[in-house]
N, CA, C and O of each residue as an XYZ file, in Angstrom:
916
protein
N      80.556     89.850    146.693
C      79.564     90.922    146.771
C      78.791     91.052    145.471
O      77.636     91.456    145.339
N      79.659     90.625    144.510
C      78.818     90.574    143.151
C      77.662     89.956    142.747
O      76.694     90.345    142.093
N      78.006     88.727    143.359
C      76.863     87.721    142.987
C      75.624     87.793    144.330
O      74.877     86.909    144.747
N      75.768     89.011    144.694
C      74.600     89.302    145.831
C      73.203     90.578    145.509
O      73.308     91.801    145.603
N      72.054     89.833    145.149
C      71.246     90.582    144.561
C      70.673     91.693    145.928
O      70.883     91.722    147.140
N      69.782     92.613    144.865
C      69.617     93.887    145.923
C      67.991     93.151    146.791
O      67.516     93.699    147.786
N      67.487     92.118    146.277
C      66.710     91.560    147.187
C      67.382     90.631    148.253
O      67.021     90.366    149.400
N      68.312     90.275    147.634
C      68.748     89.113    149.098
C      69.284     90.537    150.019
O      69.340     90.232    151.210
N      69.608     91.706    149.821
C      70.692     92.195    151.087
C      69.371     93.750    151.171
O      69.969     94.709    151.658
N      67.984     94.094    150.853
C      66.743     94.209    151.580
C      65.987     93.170    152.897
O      65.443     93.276    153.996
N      66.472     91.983    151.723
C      66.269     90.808    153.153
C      67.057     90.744    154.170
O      66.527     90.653    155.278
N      68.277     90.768    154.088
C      68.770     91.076    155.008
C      68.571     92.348    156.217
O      68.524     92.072    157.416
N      68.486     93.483    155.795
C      68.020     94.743    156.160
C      66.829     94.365    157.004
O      66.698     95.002    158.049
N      65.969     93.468    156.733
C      64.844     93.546    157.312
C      65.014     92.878    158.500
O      64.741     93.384    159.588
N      65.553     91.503    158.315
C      65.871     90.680    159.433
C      66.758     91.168    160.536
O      66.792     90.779    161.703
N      67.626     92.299    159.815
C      68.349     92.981    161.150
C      67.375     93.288    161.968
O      67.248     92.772    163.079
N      66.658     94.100    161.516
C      65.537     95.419    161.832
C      64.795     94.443    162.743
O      64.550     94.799    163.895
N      64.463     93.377    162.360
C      63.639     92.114    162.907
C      64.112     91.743    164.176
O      63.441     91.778    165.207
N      65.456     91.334    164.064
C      66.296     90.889    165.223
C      66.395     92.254    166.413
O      66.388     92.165    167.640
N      66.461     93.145    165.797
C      66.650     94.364    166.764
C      65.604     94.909    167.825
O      65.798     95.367    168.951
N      64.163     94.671    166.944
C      62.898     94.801    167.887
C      62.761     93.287    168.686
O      62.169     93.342    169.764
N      63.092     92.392    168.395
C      63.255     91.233    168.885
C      64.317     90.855    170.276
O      64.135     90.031    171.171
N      65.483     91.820    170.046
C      66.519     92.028    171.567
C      66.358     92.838    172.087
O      67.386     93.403    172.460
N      64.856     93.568    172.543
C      64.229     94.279    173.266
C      63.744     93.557    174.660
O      62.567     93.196    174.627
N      64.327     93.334    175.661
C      63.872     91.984    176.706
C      63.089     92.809    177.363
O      63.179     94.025    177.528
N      62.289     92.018    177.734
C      61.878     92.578    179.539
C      62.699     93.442    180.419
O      63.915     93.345    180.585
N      62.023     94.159    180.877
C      62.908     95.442    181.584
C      63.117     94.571    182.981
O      62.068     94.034    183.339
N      64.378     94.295    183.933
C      64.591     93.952    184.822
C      64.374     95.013    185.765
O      63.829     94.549    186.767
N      64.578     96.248    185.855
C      64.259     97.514    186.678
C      64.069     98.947    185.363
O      64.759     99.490    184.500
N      63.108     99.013    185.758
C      63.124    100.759    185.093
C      62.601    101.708    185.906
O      61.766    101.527    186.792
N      63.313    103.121    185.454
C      63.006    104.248    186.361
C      62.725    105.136    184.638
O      63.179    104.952    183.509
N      61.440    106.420    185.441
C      61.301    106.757    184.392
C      60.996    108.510    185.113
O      59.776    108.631    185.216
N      61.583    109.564    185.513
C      61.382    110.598    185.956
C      60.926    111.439    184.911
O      61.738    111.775    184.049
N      59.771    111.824    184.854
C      58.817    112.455    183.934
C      58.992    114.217    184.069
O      58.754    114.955    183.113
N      59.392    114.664    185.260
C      59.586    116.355    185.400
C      58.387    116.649    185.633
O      57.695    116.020    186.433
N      57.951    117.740    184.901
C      56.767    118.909    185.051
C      56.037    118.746    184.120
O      56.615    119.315    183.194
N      54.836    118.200    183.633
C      53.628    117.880    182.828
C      52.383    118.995    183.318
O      51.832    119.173    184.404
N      52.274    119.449    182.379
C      51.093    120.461    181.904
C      50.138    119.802    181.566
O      50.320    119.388    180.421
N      48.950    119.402    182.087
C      47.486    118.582    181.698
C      46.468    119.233    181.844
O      45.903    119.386    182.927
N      46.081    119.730    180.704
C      44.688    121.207    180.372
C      43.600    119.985    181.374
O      43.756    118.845    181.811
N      42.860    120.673    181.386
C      41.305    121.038    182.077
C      40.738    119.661    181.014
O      40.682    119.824    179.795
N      40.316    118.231    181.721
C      39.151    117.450    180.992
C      39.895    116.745    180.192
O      39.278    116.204    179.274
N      41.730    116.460    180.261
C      42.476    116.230    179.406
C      43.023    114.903    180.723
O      42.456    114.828    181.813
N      44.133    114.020    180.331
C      44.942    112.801    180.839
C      46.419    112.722    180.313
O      46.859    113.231    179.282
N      46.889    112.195    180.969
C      48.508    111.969    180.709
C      48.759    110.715    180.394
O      49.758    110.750    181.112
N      48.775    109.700    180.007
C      49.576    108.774    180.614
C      50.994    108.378    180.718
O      51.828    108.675    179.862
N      51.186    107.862    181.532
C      52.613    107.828    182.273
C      53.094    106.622    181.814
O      54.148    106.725    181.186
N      52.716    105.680    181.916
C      53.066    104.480    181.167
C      52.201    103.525    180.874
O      51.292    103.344    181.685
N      52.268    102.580    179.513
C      51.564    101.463    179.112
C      52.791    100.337    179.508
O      53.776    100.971    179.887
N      52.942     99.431    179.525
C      53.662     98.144    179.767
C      52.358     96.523    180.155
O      51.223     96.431    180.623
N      53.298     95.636    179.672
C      53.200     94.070    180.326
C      54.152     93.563    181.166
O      55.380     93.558    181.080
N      53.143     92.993    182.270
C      54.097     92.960    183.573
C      54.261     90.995    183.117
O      53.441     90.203    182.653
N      55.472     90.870    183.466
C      55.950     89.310    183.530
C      56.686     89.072    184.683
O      57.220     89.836    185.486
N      56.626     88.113    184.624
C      56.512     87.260    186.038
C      57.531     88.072    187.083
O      58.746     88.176    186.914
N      56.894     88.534    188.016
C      57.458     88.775    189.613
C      57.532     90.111    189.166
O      58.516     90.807    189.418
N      56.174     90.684    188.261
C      56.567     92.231    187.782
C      56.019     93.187    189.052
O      55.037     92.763    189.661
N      56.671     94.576    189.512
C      55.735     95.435    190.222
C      56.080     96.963    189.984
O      57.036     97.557    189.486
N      55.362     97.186    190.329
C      55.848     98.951    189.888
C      55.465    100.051    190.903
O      54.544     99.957    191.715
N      56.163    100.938    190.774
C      55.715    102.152    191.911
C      55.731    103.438    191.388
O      56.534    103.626    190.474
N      54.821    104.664    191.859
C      54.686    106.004    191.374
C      54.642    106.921    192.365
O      53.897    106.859    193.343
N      55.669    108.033    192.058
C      55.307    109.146    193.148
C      55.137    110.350    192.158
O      55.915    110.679    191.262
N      53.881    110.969    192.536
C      53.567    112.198    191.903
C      52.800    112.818    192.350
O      51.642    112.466    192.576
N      53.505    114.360    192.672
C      53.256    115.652    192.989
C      52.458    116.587    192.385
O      52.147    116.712    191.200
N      52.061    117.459    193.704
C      51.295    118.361    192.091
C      52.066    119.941    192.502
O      52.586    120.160    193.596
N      51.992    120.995    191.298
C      52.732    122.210    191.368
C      52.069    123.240    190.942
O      52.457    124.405    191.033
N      50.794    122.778    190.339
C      49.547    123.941    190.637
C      48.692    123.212    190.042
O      48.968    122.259    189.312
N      47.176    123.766    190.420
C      45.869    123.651    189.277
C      45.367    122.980    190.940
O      45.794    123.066    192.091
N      44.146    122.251    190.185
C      42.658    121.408    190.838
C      43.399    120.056    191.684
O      44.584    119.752    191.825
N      42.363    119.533    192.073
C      42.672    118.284    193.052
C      42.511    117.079    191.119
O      42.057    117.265    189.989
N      43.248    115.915    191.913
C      43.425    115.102    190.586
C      43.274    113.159    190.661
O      43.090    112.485    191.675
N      43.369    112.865    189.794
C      43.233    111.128    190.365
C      44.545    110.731    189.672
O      45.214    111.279    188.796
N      44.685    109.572    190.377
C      45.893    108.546    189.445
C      45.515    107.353    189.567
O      45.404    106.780    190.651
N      45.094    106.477    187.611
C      44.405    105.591    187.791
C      45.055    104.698    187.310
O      45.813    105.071    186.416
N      45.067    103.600    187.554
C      46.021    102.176    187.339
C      44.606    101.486    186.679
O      43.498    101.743    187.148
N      44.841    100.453    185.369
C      44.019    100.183    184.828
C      44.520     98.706    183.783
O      45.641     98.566    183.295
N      43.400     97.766    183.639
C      43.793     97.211    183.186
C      43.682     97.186    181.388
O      43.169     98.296    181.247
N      43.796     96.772    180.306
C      44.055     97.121    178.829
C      42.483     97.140    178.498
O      42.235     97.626    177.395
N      41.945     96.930    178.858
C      40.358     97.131    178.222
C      39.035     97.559    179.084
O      37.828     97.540    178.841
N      40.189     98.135    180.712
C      38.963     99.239    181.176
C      39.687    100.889    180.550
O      39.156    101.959    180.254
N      40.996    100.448    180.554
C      41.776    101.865    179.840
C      41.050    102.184    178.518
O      40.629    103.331    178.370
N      40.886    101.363    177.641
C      39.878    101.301    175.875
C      38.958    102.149    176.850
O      39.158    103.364    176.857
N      37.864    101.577    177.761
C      36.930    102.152    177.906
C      36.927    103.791    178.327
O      36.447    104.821    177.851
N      37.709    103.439    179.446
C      38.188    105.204    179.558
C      38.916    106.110    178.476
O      38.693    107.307    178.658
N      39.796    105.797    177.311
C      39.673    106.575    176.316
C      38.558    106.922    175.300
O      38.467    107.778    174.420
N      37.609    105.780    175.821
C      36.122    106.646    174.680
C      35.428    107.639    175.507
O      34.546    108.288    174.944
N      35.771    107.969    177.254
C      35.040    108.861    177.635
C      33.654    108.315    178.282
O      32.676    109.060    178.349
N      33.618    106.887    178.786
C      32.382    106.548    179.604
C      32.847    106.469    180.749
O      34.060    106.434    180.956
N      31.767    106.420    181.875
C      32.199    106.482    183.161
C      32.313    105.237    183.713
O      32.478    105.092    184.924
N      32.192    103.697    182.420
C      31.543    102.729    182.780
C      32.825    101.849    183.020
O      32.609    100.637    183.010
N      34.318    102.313    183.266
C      35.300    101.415    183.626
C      35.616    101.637    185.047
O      35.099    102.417    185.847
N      36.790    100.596    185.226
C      36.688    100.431    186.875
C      38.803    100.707    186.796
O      39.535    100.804    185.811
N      39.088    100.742    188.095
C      40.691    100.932    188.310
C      41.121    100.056    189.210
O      40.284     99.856    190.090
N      42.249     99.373    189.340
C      42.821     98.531    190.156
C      43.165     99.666    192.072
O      43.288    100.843    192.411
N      43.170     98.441    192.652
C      43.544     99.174    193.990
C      44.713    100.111    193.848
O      44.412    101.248    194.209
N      45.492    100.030    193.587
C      46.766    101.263    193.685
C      46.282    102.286    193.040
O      47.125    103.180    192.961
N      45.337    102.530    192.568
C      44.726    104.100    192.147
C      44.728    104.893    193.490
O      44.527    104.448    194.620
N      45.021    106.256    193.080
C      44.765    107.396    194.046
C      43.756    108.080    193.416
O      43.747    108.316    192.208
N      42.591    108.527    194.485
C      41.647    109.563    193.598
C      41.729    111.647    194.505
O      42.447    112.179    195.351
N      40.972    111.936    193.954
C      41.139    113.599    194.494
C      42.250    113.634    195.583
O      42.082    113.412    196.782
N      43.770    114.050    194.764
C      44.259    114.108    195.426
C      44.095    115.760    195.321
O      43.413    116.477    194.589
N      45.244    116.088    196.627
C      45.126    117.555    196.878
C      46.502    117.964    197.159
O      46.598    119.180    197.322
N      47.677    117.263    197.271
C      48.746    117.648    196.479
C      49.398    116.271    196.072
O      49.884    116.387    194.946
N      49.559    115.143    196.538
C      50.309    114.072    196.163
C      50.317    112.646    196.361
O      49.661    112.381    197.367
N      50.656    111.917    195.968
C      50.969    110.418    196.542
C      52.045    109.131    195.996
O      52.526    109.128    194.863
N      52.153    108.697    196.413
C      53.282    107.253    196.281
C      52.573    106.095    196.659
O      51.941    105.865    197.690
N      52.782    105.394    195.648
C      52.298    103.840    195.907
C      52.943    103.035    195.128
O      53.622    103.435    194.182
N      52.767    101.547    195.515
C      54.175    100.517    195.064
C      52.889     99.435    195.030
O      51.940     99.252    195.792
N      53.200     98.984    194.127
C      52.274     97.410    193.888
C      52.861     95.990    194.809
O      52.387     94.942    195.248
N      54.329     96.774    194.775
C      55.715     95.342    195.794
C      55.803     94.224    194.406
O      55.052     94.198    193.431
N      56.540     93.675    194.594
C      57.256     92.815    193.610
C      56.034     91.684    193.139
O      55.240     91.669    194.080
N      55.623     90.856    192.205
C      54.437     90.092    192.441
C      53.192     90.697    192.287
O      52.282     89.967    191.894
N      52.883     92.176    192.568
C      51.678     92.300    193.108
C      50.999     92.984    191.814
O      50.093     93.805    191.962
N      51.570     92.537    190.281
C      50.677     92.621    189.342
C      51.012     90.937    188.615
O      51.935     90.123    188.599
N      49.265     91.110    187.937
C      49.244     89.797    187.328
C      50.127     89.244    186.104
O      49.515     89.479    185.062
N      51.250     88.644    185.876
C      52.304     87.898    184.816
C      51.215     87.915    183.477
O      50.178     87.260    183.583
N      51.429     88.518    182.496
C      51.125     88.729    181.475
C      49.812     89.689    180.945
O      49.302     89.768    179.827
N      49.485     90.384    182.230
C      48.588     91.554    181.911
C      48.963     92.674    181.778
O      49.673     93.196    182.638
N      48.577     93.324    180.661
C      48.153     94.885    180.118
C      47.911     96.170    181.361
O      47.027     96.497    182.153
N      48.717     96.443    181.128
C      48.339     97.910    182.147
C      48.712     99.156    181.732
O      49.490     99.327    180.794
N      48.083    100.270    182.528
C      47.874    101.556    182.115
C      48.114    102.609    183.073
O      47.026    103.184    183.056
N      48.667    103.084    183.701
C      49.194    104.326    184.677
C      48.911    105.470    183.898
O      49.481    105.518    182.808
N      48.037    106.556    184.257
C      47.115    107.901    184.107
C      47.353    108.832    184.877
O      47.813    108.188    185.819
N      47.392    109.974    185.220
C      47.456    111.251    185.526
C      46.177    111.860    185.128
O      46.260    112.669    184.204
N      44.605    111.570    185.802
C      43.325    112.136    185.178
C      43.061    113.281    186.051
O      43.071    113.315    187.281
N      42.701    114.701    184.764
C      42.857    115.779    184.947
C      40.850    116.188    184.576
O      40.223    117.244    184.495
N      40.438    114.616    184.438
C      38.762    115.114    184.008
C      37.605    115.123    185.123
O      38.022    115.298    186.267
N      36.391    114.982    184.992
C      35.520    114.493    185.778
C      35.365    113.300    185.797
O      34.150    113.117    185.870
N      35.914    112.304    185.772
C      35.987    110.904    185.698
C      37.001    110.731    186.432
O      37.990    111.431    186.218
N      37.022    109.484    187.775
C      35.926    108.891    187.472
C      34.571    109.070    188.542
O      34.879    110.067    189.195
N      33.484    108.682    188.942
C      32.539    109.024    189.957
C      33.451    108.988    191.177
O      34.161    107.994    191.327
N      33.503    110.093    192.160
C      33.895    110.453    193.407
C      35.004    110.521    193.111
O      35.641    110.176    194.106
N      35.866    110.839    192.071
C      36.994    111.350    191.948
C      37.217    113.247    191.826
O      36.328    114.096    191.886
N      38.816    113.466    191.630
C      38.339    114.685    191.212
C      37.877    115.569    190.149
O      37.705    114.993    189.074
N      37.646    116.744    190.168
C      37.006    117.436    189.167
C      37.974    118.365    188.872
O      38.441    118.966    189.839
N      38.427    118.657    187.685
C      39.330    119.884    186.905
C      38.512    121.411    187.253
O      39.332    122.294    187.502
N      37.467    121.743    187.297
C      36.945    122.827    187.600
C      37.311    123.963    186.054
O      37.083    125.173    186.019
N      37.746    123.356    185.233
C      37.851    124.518    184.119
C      39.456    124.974    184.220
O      39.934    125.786    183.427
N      40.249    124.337    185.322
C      41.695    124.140    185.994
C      43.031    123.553    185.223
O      43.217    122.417    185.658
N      44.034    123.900    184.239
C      44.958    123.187    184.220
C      45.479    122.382    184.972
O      44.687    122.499    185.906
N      46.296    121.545    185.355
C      47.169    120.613    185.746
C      48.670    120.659    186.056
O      49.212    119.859    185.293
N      49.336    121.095    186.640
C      50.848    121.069    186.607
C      50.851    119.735    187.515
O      49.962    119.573    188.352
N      51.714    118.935    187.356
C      52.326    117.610    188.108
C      53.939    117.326    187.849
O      54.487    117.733    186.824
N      54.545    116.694    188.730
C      55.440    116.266    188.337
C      55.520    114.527    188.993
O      54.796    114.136    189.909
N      56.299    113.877    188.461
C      56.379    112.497    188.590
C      57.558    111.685    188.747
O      58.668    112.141    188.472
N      57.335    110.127    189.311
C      58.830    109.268    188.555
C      57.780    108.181    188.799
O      56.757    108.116    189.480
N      58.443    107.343    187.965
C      57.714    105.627    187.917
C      58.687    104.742    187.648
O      59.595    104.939    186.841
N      58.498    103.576    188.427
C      59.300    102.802    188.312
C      58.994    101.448    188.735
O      58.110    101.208    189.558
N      59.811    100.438    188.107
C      59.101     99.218    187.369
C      59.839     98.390    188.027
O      60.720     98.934    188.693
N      59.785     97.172    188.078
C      60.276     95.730    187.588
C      59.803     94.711    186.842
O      58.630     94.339    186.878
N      60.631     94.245    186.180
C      59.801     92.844    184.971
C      58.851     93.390    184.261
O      57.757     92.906    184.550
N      58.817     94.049    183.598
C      57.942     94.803    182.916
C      57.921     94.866    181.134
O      59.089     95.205    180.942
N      57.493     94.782    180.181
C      57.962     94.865    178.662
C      57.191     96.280    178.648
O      55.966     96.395    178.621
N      57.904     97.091    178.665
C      57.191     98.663    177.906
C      56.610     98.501    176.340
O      57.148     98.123    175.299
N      55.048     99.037    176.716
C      54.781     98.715    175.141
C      55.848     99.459    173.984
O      56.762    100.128    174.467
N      55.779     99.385    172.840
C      56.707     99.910    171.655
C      55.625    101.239    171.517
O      54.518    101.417    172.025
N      55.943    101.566    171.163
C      55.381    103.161    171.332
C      55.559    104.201    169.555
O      56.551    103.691    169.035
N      55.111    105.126    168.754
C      55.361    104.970    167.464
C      56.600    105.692    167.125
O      57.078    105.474    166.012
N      57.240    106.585    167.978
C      58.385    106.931    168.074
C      59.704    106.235    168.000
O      60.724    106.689    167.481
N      59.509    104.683    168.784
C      60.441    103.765    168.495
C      60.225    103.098    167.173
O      61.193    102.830    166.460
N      59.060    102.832    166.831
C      59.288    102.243    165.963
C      59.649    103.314    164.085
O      60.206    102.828    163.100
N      59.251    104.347    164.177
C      59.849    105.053    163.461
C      61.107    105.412    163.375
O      61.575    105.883    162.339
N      61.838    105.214    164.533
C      63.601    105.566    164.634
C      64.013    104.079    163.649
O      64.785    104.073    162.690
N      63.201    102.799    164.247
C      63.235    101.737    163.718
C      63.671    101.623    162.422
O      64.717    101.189    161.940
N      62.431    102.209    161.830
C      61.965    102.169    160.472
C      63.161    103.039    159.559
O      63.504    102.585    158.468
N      63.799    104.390    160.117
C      64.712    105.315    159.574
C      65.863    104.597    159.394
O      66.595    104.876    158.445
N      66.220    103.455    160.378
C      67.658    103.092    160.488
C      67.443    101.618    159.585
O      68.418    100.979    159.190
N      66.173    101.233    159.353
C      66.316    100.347    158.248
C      66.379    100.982    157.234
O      67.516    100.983    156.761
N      65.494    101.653    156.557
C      65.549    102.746    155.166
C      67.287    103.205    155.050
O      67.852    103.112    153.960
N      67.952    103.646    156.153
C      69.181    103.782    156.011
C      70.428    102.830    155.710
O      71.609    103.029    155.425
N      69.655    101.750    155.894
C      70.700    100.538    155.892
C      70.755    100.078    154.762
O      71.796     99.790    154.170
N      69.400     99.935    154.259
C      68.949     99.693    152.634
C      69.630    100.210    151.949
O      70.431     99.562    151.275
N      69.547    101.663    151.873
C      70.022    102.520    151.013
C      71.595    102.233    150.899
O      72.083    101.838    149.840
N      72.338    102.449    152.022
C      73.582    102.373    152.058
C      74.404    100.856    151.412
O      75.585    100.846    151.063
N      73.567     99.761    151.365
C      73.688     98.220    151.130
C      73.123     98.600    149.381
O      73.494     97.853    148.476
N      72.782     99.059    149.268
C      72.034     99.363    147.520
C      73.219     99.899    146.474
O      73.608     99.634    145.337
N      73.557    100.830    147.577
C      74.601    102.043    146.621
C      75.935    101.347    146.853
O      76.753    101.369    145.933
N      76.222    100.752    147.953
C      77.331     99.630    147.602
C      77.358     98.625    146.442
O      78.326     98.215    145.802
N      76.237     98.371    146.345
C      76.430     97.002    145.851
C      76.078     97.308    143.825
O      75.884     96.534    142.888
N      76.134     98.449    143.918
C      75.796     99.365    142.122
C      76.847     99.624    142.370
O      77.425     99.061    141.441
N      77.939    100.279    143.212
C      79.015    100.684    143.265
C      80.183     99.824    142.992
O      81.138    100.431    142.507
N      80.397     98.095    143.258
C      80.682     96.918    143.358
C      80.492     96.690    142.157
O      81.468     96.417    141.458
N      79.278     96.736    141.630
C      79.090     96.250    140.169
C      79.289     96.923    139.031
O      79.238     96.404    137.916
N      79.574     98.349    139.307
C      79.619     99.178    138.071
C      81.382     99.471    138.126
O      82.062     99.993    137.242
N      81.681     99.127    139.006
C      83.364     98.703    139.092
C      83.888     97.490    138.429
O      84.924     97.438    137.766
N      82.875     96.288    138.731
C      83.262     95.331    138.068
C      83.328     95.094    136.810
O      83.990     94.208    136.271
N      82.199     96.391    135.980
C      81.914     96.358    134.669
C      83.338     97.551    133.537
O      83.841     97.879    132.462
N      83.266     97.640    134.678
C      84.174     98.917    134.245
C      86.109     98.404    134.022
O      87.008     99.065    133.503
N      86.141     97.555    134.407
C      87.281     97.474    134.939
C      87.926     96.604    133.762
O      87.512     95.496    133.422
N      88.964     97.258    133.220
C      89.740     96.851    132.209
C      90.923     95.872    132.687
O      91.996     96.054    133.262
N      90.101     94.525    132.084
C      91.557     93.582    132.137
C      92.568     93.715    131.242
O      92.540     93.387    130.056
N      93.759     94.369    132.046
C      95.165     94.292    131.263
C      95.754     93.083    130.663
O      96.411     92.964    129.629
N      95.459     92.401    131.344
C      96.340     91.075    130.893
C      95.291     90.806    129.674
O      95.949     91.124    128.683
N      94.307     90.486    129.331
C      93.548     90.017    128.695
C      93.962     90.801    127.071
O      94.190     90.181    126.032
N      93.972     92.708    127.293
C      94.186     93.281    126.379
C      96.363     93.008    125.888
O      96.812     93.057    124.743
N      97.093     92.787    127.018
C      98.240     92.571    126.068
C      98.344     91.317    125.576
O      99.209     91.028    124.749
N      97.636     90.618    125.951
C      97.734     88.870    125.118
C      96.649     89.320    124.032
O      97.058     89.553    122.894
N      95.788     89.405    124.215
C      95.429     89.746    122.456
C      96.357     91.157    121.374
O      96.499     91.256    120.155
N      96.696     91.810    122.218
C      97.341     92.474    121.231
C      99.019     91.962    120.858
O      99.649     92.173    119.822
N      99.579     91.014    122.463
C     100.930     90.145    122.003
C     100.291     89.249    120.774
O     100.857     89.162    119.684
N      99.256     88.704    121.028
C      99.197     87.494    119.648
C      97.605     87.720    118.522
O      96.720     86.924    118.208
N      97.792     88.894    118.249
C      97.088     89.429    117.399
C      97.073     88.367    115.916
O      97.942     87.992    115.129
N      95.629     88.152    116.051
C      95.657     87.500    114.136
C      95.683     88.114    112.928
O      95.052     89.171    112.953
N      96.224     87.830    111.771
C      95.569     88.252    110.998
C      94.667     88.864    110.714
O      93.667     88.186    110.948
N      94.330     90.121    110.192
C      92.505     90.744    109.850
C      91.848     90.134    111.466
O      90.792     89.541    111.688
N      92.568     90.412    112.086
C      92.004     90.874    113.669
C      92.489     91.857    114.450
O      93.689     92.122    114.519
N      91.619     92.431    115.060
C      92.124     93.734    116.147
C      91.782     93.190    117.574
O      90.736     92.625    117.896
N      92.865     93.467    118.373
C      92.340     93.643    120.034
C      92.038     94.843    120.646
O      92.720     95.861    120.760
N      90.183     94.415    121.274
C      89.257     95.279    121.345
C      90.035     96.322    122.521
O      90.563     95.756    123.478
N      90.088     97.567    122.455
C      90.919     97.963    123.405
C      90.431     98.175    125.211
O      90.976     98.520    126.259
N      89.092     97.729    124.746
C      88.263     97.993    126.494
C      88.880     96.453    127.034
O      89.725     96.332    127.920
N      88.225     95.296    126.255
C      88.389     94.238    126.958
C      89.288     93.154    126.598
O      89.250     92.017    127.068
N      90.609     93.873    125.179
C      91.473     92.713    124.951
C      90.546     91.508    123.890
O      91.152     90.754    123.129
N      89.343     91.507    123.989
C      89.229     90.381    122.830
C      89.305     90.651    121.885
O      89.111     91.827    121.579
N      89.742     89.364    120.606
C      90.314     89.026    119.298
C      88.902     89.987    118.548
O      87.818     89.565    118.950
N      88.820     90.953    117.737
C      88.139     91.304    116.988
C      88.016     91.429    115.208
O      88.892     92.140    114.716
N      87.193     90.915    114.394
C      87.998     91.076    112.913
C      87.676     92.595    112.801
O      86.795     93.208    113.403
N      88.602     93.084    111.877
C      89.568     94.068    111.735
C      88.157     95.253    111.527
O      87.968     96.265    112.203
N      87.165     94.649    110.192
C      86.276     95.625    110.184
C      84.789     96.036    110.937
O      83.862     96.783    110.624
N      85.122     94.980    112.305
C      84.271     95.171    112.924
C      84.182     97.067    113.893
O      85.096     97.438    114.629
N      83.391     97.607    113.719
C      83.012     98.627    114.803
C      82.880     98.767    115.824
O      83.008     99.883    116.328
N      82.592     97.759    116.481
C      82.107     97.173    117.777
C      82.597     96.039    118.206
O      82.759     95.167    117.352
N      82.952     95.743    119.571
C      83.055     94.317    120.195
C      81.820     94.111    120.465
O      80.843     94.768    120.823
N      82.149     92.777    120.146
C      80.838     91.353    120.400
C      80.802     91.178    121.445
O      79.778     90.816    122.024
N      82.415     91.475    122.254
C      82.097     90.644    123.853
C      81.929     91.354    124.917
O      81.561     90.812    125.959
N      82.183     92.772    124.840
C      81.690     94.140    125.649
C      80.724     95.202    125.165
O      80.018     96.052    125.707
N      80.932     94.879    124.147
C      79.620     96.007    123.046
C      80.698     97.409    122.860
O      80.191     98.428    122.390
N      81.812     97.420    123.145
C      82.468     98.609    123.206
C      82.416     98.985    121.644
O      82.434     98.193    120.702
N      82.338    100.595    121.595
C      82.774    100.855    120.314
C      83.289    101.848    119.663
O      83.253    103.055    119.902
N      83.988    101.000    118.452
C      85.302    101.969    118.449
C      85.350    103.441    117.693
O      86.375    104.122    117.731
């Protein structure tokens, strides 16, 4: 442990951290029951971002428990960009529901999204999109579940901050070991060393009493620990 610097075992720390976002697989089934979501007036939810891989599909059932009629839009990664700047100029995949008036369920079936595309599941509470519904100045109550197959859920900044805490923690704890390791090692009085110099003491020599070496007599200090007397 001694001869292990505090950069090689940061490196280490990291590569855990590395390996850990790295044994994140593809979701073989996920369920994700969302409860009761509050979505103000001209505002969106989304329910999930993910990449679907091969033989991915997903399904949504969601209710509503008060407010306006509402849409649910399925989208792909760069008509979703467009719909977060607020133009009317993106489009939604078929499994969208629009003005609903209390609910719906729909399933894509296994396959029935494209192996390595970007997608976006919404809860839109605005005037968007054309012939959809309108919030009316209306909160939103909904409730939901979604659920997946073959799917990679994007990383989201919540995970990766738990991430980030449990590396900072690992660091730290690998740091204060390894000062702890070494300031033991410095510390640590060899006995044997001090009764053989003081069994065979020279002439106009003293044995240093921290570390046992041969010292002449009017020295103040050891040469070989800096100890002093």
């Amino acid at each position: 442990m001694r001869g292990i610097s505090i950069k090689v075992l940061i490196a280490l720390a990291v590569g855990m951290a590395m390996m850990t976002v790295c044994a994140f697989p593809a979701e073989a089934a996920w369920s994700y029951n969302g409860g009761t979501r509050k979505i103000p007036a001209g505002q969106y939810f989304e329910v999930k971002g993910f990449i679907a891989q091969e033989d991915a599909g997903m399904s949504y059932d969601v209710g509503k428990s008060y407010g306006p009629n509402y849409d649910i839009l399925l989208m792909d990664k760069a008509n979703f960009d467009i719909y977060k700047s607020g133009s009317n100029a993106f489009s939604y995949l078929p499994f969208s529901s629009l003005n609903l008036i209390y609910g719906a369920y729909n399933d894509t079936g296994i396959g029935g999204l494209t192996t390595g595309m970007e997608y976006h599941l919404v809860i839109d509470n605005t005037d968007r999109p054309v012939g959809g519904a309108s919030p009316d100045g209306q909160e939103l109550g909904v409730f939901f579940e979604f659920g997946a197959a073959n799917i990679q859920p994007l990383t989201d900044m919540g995970l990766i901050i738990i991430l980030l805490v449990i590396v900072i923690v690992v660091v730290v704890v690998m740091v204060v070991l390894f000062l702890f390791m070494r300031t033991r090692g410095k510390n640590k009085i060899p006995q044997q060393q001090q009764q053989y110099g003081q069994q065979f003491q020279q002439p106009g020599m003293k044995a240093c009493p921290k570390c046992g070496a041969q010292v002449p007599a009017e020295f103040t200090f050891c040469p070989q620990c800096g100890n002093r007397y």
